[in-house]
C-alpha positions as CSV (number, residue, x, y, z in Angstrom):
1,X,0.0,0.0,0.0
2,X,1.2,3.4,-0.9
3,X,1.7,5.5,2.4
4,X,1.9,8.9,2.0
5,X,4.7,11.5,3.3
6,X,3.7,12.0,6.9
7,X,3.5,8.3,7.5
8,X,6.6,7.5,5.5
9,X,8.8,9.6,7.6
10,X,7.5,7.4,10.8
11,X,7.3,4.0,8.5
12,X,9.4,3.9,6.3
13,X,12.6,1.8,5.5
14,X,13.0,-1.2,8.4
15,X,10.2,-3.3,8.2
16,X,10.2,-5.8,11.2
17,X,9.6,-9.5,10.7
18,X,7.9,-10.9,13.2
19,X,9.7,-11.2,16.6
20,X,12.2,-8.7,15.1
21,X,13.3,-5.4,17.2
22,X,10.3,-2.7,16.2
23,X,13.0,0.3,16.4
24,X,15.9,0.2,13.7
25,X,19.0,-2.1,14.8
26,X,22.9,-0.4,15.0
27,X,24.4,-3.1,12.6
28,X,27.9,-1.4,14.2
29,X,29.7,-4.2,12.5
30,X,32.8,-3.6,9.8
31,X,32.3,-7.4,7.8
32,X,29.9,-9.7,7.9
33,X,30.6,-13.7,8.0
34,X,29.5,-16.1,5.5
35,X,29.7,-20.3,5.4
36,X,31.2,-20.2,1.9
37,X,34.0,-19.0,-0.2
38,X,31.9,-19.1,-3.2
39,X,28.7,-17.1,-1.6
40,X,31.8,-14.3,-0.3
41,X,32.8,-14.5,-4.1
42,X,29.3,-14.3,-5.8
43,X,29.0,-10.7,-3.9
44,X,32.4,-9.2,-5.1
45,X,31.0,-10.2,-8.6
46,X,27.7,-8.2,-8.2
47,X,25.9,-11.8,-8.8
48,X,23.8,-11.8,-5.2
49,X,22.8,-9.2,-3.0
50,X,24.6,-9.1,0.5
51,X,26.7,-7.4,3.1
52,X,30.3,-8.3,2.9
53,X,32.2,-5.0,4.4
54,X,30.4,-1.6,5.8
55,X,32.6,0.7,3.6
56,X,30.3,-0.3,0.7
57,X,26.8,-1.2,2.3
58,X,25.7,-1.8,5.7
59,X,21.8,-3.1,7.0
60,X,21.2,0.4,9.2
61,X,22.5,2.7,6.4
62,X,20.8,0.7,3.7
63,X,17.1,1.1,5.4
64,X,17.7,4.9,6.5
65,X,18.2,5.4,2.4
66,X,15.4,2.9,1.9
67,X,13.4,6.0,3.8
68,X,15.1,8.2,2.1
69,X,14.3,6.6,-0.9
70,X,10.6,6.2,-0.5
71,X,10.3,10.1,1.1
72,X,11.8,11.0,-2.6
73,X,9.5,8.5,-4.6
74,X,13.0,7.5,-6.1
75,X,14.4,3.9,-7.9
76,X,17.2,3.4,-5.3
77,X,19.1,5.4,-3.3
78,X,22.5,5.3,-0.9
79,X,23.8,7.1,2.3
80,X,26.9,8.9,2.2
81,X,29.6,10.4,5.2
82,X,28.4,14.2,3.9
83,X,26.4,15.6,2.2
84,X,29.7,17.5,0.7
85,X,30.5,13.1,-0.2
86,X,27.1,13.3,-1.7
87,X,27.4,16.1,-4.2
88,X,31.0,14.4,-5.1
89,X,29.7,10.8,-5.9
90,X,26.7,11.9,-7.6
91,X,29.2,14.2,-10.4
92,X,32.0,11.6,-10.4
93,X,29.5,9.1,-11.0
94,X,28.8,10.0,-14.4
95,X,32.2,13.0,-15.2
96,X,35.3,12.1,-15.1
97,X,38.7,14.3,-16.4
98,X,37.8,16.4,-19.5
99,X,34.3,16.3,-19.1
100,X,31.7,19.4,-18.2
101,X,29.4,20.4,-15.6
102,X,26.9,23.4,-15.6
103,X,26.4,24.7,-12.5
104,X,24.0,27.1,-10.3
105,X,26.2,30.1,-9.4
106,X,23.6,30.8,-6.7
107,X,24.6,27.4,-4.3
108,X,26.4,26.4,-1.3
109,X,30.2,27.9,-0.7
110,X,31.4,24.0,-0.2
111,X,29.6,23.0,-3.6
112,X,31.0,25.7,-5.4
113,X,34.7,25.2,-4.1
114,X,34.1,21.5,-4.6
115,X,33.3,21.5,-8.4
116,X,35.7,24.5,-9.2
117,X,38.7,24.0,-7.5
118,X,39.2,21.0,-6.5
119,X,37.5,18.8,-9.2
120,X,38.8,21.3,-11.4
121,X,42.3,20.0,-10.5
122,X,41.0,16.2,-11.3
123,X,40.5,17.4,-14.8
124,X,36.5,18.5,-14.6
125,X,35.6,21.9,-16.0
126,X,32.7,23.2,-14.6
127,X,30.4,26.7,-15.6
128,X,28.7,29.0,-13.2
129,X,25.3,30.3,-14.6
130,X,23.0,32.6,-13.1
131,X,19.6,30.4,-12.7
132,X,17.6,33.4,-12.8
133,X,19.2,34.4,-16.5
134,X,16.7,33.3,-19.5
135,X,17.1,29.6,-20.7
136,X,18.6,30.8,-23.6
137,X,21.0,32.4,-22.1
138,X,21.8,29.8,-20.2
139,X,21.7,27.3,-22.4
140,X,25.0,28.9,-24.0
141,X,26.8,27.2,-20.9
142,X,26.3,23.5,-22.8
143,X,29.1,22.0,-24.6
144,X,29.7,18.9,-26.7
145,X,31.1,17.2,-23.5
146,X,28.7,18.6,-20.6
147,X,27.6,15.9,-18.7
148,X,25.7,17.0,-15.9
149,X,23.8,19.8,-14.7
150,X,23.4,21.1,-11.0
151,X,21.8,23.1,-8.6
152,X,19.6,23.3,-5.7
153,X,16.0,23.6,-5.2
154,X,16.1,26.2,-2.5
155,X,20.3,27.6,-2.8
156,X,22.4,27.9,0.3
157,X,22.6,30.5,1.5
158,X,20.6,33.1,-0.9
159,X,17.6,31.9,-0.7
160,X,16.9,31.6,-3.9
161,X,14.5,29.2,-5.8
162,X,15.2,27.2,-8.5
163,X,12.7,27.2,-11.7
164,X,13.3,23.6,-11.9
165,X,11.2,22.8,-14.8
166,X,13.3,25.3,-16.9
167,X,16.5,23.7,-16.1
168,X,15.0,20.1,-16.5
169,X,14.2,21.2,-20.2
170,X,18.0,22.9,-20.5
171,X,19.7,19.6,-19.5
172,X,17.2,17.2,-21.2
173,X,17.6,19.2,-24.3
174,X,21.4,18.9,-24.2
175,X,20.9,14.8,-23.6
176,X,22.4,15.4,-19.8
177,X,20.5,14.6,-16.6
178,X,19.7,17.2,-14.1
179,X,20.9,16.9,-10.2
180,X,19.4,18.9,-7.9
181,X,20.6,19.5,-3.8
182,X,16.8,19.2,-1.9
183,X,18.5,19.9,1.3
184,X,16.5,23.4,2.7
185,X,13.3,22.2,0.9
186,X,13.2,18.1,2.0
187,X,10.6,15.8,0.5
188,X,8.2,17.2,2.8
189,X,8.2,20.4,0.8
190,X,9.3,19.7,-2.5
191,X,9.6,16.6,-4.4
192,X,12.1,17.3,-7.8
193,X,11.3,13.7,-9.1
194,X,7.6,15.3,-10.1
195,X,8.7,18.4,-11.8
196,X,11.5,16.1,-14.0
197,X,14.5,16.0,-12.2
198,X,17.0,13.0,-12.2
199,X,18.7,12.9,-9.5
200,X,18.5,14.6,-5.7
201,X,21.2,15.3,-3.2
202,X,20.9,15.6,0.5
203,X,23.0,16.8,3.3
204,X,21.1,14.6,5.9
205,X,22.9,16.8,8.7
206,X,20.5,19.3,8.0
207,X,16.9,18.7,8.3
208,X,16.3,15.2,7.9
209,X,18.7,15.0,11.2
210,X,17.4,17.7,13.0
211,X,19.2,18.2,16.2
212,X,22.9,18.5,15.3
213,X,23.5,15.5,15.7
214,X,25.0,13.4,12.8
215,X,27.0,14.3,9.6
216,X,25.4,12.3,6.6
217,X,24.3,12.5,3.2
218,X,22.2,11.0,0.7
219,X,21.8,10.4,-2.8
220,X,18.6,9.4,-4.7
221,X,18.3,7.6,-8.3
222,X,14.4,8.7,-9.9
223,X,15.5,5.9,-12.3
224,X,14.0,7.9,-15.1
225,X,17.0,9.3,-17.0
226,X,17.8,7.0,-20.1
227,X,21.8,6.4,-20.1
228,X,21.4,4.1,-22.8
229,X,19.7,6.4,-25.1
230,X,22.8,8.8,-24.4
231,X,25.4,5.9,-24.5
232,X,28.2,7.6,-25.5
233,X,28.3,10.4,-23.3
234,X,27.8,7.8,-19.8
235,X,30.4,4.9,-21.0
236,X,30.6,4.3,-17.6
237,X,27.1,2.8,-17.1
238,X,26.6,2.0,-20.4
239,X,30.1,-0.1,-21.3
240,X,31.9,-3.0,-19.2
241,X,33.3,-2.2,-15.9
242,X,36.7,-4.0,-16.1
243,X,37.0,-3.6,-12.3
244,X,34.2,-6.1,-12.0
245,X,34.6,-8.7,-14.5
246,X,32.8,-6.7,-17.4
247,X,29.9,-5.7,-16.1
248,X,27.9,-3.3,-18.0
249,X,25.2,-1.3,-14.7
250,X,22.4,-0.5,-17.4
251,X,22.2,-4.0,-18.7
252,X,22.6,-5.7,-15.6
253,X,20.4,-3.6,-12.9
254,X,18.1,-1.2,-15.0
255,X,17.1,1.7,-12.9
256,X,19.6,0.8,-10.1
257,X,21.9,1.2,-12.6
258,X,23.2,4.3,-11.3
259,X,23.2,4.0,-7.1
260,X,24.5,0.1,-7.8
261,X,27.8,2.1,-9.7
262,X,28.0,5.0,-7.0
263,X,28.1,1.9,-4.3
264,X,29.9,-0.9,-5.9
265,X,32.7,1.4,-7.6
266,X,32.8,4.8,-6.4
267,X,31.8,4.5,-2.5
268,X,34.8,1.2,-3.1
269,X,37.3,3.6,-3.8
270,X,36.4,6.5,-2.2
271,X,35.4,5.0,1.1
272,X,33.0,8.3,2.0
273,X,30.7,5.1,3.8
274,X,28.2,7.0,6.3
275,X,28.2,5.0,9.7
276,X,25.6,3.3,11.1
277,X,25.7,5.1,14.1
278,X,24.9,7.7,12.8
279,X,22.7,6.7,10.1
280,X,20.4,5.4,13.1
281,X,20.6,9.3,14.6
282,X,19.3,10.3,10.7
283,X,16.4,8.2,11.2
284,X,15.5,8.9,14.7
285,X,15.1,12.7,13.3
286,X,13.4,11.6,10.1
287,X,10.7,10.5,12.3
288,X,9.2,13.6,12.9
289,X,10.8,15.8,9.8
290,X,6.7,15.6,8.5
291,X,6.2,17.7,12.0
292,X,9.3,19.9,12.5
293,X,9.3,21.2,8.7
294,X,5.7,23.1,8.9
295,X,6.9,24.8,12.6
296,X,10.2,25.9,11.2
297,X,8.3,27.4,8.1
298,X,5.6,28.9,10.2
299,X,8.1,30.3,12.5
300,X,10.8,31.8,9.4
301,X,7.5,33.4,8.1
302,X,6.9,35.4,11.7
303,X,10.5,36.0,12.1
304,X,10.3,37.6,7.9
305,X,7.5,39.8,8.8
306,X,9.1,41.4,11.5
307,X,12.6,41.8,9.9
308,X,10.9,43.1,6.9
309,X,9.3,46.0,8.7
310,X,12.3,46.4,11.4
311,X,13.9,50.3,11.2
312,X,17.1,48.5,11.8
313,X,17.0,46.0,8.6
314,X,17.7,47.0,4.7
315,X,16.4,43.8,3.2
316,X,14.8,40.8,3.7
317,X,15.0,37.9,1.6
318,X,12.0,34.7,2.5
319,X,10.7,33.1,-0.9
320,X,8.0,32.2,1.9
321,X,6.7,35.8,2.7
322,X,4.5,37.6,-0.2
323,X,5.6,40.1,-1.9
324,X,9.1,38.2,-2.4
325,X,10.7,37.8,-5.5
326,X,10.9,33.7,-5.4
327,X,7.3,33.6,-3.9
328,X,5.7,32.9,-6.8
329,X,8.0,30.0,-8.1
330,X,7.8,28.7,-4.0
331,X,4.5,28.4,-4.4
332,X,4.7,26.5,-7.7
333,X,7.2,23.8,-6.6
334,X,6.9,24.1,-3.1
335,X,3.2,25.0,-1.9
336,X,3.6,23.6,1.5
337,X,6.5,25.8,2.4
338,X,10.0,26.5,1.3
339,X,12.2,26.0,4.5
340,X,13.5,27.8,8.0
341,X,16.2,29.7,6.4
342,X,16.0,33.1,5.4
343,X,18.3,36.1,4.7
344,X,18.5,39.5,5.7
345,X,20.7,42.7,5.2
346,X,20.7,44.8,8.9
347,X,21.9,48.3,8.4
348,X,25.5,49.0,8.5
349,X,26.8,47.1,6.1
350,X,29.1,44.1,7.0
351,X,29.9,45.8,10.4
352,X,26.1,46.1,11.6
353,X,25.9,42.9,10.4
354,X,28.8,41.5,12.8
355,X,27.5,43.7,15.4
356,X,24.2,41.9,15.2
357,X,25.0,38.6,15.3
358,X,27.6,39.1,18.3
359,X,24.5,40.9,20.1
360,X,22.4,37.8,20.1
361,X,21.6,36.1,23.2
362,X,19.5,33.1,22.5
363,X,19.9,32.8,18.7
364,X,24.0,31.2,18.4
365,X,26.4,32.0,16.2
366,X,27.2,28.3,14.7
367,X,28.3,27.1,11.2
368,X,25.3,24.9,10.9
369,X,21.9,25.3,10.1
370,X,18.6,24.0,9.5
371,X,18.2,22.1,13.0
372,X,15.9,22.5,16.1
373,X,17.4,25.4,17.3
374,X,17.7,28.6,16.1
375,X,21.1,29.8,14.5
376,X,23.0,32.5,12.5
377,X,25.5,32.9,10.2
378,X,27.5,35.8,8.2
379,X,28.6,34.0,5.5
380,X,30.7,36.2,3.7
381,X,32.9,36.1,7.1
382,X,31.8,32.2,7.7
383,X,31.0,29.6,4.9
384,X,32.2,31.4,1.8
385,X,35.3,33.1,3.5
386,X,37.3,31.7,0.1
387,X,35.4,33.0,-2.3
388,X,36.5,36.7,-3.6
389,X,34.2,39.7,-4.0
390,X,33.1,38.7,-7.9
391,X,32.4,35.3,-6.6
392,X,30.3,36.3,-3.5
393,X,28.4,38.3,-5.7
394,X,28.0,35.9,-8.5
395,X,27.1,33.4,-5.6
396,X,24.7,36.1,-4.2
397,X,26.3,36.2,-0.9
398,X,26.0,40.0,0.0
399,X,28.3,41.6,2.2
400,X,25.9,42.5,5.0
401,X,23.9,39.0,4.5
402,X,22.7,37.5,7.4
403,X,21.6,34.2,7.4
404,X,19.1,33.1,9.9
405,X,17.9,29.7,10.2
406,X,14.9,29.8,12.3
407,X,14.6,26.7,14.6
408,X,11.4,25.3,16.7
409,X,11.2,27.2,19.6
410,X,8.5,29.8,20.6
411,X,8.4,32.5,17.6
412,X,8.2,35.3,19.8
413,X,11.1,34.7,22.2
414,X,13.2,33.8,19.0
415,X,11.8,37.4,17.4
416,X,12.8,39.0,21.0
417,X,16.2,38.0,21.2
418,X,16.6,39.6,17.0
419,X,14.9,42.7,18.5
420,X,17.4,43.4,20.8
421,X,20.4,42.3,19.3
422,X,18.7,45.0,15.9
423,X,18.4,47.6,18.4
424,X,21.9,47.3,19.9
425,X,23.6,47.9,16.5
């Protein structure tokens, strides 16, 4: 029976047997022990499913992505050690040196400095776009050897919101799939799958944990992007692996083509395995992410309102709030609600904006976000420190930008505590 998301969040993944434990066992265990030498082989081949050694696939981590999976309405998915590991096997994947990558200016400081520095050095060339620009405009980005296109549904830290089914054309129309970051928005918000998308990204340290809790990262496989009709541009799915006896992914596992390659070869090598520690954690939060999601949103909306008609505050930036530039694209893609995160310009300039944030009382000063409690960040000081003026502005990071990420507590004691620390500036 088809549950829907509420109930999958509480539901879904482990499925007890009967006289099994009801609540999701630790598998904290490194191998796994078999009678046979031949049933150990048959599992290096990719001829039986199995556990032979955590770095590759472990029972906890398998039925947290199983969740994560279902939450998505993906083909397969897999848990990763970050979501930073989770951007990186989903490009690798399918790039390798000398191929291309378009990419959302307007993302993460981490994603950015991932795919144009340091992948750069591994031989990847990747292009910044601005996703608000026209799609013909943008669509000059594409080369002969682009092979993938990212972004994220709701960017990190801006704020802004992707028109997803404009970039699902762009990359479809260039043969390429497109992989989007779901992270501020989760399943319970948006679902990328619907509106086209190929593949979704999660840093599971944000909401899906919830409390701060556990590092993790998830990758989901819609299963609906053809690599066989696009052959030559995705050899590696689409032509024997030699590392594994010849196996060609598309011919052998169909939609898990792509997850059963990001495990069996690229999680192998690169070893970014998620523990089950803390893969349990992940699903202890996305038990009530259905619940927690609608307070932070409710609460980010109050907190808007009150920046927006603060003396003390230039700007405020909520796709959430009416009147914003990405409201009506949030309430295409994401009518539930966007996320807890928003952005906001106090006056001053960057030093009002230090000011502020050192004022706080309740609201901390951390280099996370998304989570029960309430939390800033100046990211041109913080998270994107190592990008350069052009690129914070091409990344839309604003010298004086605050972000806020507004956590579950009482809305007004959290809109106190920004009162005061405003009024102090």
């Amino acid at each position: 029976m088809g549950l829907k998301t509420d109930s999958i969040c509480v539901q879904g993944g482990w499925q007890p047997k009967n006289g099994e434990p009801r609540m999701l066992p630790i598998y904290q265990s490194t191998t796994y022990r078999y009678e046979t030498s031949e049933e150990m082989g048959a599992l290096f081949d990719l001829e039986k499913d199995g556990y032979f050694y955590t770095r590759l696939q472990n029972p906890t981590c398998d039925m947290v992505a199983a969740k994560i999976c279902q939450l998505e309405g993906g083909a397969a998915a897999m848990l990763t050690s970050s979501g930073q590991a989770a951007t990186l096997i989903a490009v690798t994947n399918i790039c390798e040196a000398g191929d291309h990558v378009v990419c959302s200016a307007k993302c993460y400081g981490g994603t950015s400095n991932l795919l144009t520095v340091t992948l750069r050095r591994f031989g990847l060339e990747v292009t910044l776009v601005d996703p608000d620009d026209p799609a013909e405009e943008i669509a000059k980005a594409f080369r002969t050897n682009t092979k993938a296109v990212f972004a994220e549904t709701i960017s990190n830290p801006a704020g802004v919101v992707l028109d997803i089914e404009k970039f699902v054309k762009l990359a479809h129309s260039h043969g390429v799939p497109l992989i989007c970051d779901n992270t501020f928005a989760t399943p319970v918000n948006c679902r990328p799958f619907e509106w086209g998308v190929d593949i979704v990204t999660h840093s599971t340290t944000k909401y899906m944990d919830g409390h701060g809790m556990a590092v993790g990262g998830a990758i989901v496989d819609s299963g609906n992007f053809d690599w066989t009709a696009h052959a030559e541009k995705f050899p590696g799915l689409t032509t024997p692996d030699e590392s594994y006896h010849g196996i060609i992914y598309t011919q052998r596992f169909g939609k898990g083509a792509y997850i059963q390659k990001a495990v069996a070869q690229m999680m192998r090598d690169l070893g970014a395995c998620q523990s089950p520690q803390n893969a349990f954690l992940t699903n202890v939060g996305l038990e009530t992410l259905h619940l927690r999601v609608p307070r932070h949103c409710e609460n980010a909306e109050k907190a808007a309102a009150f920046l927006k008609n603060h003396p003390k505050v230039e700007w405020v930036e909520y796709a959430g709030l009416p009147g914003d530039r990405y409201y009506e694209l949030a309430q295409k893609y994401m009518p539930r609600g966007t996320c807890g995160v928003l952005c906001f310009g106090p006056k001053g300039g960057k030093d009002g904006a230090m000011k502020f944030t050192n004022n706080l009382k309740m609201v901390a000063i951390e280099t996370h976000v998304a989570d029960a409690k309430s939390c800033v960040l100046h990211p041109a000081s913080h998270t994107h420190r190592q990008l350069n003026e052009e690129q914070l502005k091409e990344a839309g990071v604003l010298p004086d930008l605050i972000r806020l990420s507004v956590g579950i507590e009482d809305a007004e004691d959290i809109i106190a505590d920004l009162d005061q620390a405003l009024n102090g500036i």
